[in-house]
N, C-alpha and C positions, 0 to 999 in steps of 0.2 A: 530468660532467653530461650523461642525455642531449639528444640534439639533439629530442628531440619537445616542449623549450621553446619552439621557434618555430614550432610547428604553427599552420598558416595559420587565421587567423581566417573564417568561413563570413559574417560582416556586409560589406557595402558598401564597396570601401577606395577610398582616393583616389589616383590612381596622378599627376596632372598636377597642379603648384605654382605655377610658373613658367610665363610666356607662352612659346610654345614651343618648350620642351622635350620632351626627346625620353625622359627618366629612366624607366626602367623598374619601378623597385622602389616600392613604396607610401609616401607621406607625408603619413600621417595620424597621429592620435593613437594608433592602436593600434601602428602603427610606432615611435615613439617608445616606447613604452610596452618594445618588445621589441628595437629598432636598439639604444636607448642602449646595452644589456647586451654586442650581438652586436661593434657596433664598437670597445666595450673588447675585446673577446675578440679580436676580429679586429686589435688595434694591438699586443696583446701576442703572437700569432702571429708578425707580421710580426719586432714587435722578437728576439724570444728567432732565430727563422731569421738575423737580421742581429747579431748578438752585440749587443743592446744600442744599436745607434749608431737615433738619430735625424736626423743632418745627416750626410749622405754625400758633398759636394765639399768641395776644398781652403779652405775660406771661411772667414777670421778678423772675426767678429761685430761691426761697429764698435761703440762707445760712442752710444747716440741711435737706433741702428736701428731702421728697419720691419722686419718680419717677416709675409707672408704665408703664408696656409693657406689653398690654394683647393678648392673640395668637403670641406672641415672636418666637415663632420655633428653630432658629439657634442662636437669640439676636442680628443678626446684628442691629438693631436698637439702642440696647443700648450700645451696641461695638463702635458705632459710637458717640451716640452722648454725653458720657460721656464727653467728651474733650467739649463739649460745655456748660457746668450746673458746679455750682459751688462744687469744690472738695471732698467736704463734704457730697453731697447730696448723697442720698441713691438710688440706681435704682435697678429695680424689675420686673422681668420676669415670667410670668405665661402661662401656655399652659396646655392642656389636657397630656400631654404627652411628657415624659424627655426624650429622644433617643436625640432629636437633640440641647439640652444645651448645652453653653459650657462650660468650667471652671468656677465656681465662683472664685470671687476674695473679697480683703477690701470692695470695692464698687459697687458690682453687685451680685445677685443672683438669682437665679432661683428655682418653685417649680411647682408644678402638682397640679393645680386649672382652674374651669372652672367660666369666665366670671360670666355665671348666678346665680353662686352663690358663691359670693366670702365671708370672716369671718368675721363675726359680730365686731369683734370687728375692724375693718378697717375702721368704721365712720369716715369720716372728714379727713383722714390721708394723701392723698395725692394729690402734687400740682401741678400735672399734668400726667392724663393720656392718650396713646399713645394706638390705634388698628388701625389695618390694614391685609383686604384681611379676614376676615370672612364670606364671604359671601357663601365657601362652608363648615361653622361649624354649623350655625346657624338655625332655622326653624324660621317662621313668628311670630310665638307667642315667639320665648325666642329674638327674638330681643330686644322688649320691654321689658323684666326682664332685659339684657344685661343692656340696657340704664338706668336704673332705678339702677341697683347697680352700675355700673361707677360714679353716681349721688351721690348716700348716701356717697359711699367710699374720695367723691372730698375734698378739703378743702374750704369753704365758698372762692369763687373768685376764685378756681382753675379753670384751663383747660380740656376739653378732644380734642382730634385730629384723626379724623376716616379716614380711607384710603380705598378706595372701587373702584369697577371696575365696569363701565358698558359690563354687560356680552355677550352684541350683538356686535360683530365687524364686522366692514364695508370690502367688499372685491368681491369677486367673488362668484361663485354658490356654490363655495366645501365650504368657508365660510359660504354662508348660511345652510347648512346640518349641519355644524358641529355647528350652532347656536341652530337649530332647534332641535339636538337632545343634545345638553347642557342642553338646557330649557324642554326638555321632562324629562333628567333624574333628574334636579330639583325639578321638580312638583312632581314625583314619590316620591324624597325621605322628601317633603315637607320643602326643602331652600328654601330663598329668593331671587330668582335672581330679582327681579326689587326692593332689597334694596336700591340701589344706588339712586332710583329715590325718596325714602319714606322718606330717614333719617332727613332732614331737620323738618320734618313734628312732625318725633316720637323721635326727640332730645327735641324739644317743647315741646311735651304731658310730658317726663320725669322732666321736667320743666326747661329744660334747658334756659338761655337768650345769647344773641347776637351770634345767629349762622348764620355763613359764609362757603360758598360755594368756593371752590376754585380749577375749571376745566383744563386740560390739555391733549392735543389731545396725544399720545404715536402712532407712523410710525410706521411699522412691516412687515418687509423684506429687502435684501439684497437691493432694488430702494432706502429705506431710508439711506443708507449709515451704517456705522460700529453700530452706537444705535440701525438703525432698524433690525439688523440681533442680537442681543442682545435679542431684544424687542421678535422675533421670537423665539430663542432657551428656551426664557424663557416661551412662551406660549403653544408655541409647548412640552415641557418639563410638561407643568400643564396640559395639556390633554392628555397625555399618561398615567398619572398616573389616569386619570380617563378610562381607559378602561376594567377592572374587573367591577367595578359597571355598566357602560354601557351594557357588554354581562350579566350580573347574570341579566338585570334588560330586558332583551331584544331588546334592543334597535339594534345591533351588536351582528357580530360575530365576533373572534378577528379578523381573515383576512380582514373583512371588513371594521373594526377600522384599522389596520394598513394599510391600502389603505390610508382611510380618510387622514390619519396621513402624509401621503406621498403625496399624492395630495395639503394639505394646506399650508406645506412648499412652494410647489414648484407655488400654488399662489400668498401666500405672498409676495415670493419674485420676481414675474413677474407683477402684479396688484399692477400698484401704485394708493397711498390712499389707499392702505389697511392700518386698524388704528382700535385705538378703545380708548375711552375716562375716564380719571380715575379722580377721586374725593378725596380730601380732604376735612370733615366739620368739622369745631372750634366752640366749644362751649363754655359756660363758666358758671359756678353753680354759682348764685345769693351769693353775698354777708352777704344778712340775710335774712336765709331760713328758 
């Protein structure tokens, strides 16, 4: 499929949801409208790169479990990996912003809460939580609150599982622009793009113990075969929705974003190794804390 399914819409979009945040990418109706498709795309990416696994630390599921998903979006994650936790266990999706929920059911639900400050009374509650792709929600300083209330909320031995993306991809020169001005409109809006490189670091400070690191190269373009054209629609799809912030922030004009846009495809998919490298880290809350 090509990626000019998420050609940015020319209408009014809504980029702020949540009191402040700092979220980069649009959430509004026409978001939903084109997310719900892009973050199936984008969970089936991840998994097929990861053989398949959705829970990546040593954690045996108790009977009764909570189960969070924080930045959940669409829930595929918990769509999926209910069928793997046992039947009882309870899972729970949280995001700034419900447009792209799906149905609650017995055993899933979903509510409008932000990471850094999730309810007091969630000490201790759950035995394993799941984030992934924050890294255009978050600023440098609410990381560390992020990691600190994932922490309180864990159950003594629970798990967290963080999914991040190193933001610089390898490719050609239209790849390097389109790095160069990622990382400009980061710095503007004060995210983390060299989270990926920190977490290890400020999982510890939170006082996290035995965290693991667990890398995987992700192809991207039509040279890598049917995943790398995947891999593409799905990244190509995450930077068009950043093109409103890009011109409001000057970086671009939209003509000149949509050039970018079209030029990167059309490296991708001519420039083999083009790639870019994504991260999973397992932590796990001490026992007796």
């Amino acid at each position: 499929m090509s990626s000019t399914t998420y050609q940015a819409s020319k209408v009014e979009r809504n980029y702020q949801s949540f009191p402040g945040s700092q979220y980069i990418l649009p959430s509004d109706d026409i978001e939903r409208q084109r997310q719900v498709f892009r973050l199936a795309l984008q969970h089936k990416v991840l998994k097929t790169a990861y053989d398949g696994r959705l829970i990546f630390p040593p954690v045996q599921i108790p009977a009764g479990a909570n189960i969070l998903d924080s930045g959940t979006g669409s829930g595929t994650w918990i769509m999926d990996v209910r069928d793997e936790v046992p039947e009882d266990a309870t899972l729970l999706g949280i995001d700034i912003e419900a447009r792209m929920f799906p149905p609650p059911d017995e055993r899933m639900n979903f509510m409008i809460q932000s990471v850094t400050s999730l309810p007091p009374d969630w000490d201790n509650k759950f035995a394993l939580v799941n984030q992934r792709l924050l890294i255009a929600g978050l600023t440098v300083s609410e990381w560390g609150t992020a990691l600190r209330e994932i922490y309180r909320i864990l159950t003594p031995g629970g798990f967290v599982q963080l999914g991040e993306i190193r933001a610089r991809f390898s490719g050609g020169p239209v790849t390097e622009r389109q790095s160069a001005m990622l990382a400009a409109l980061f710095e503007k809006k004060g995210l983390f793009i060299e989270c990926a490189k920190h977490l290890p670091v400020l999982m510890k400070e939170a006082g996290f113990i035995n965290v693991r690191t667990e890398e995987k190269v992700i192809e991207i373009g039509k040279w890598a075969g049917p995943a790398g054209e995947e891999a593409r629609d799905n990244f190509i799809g995450v930077f068009r929705g950043l093109e409103k912030p890009s011109v409001m922030t000057g970086l671009a004009t939209s003509a000149e974003y949509e050039e970018l846009m079209e030029n990167l495809e059309r490296e991708w998919d001519e420039v083999t190794d083009s790639k870019t490298d994504f991260y999973v880290f397992h932590a796990q809350k001490p026992l007796i804390v």
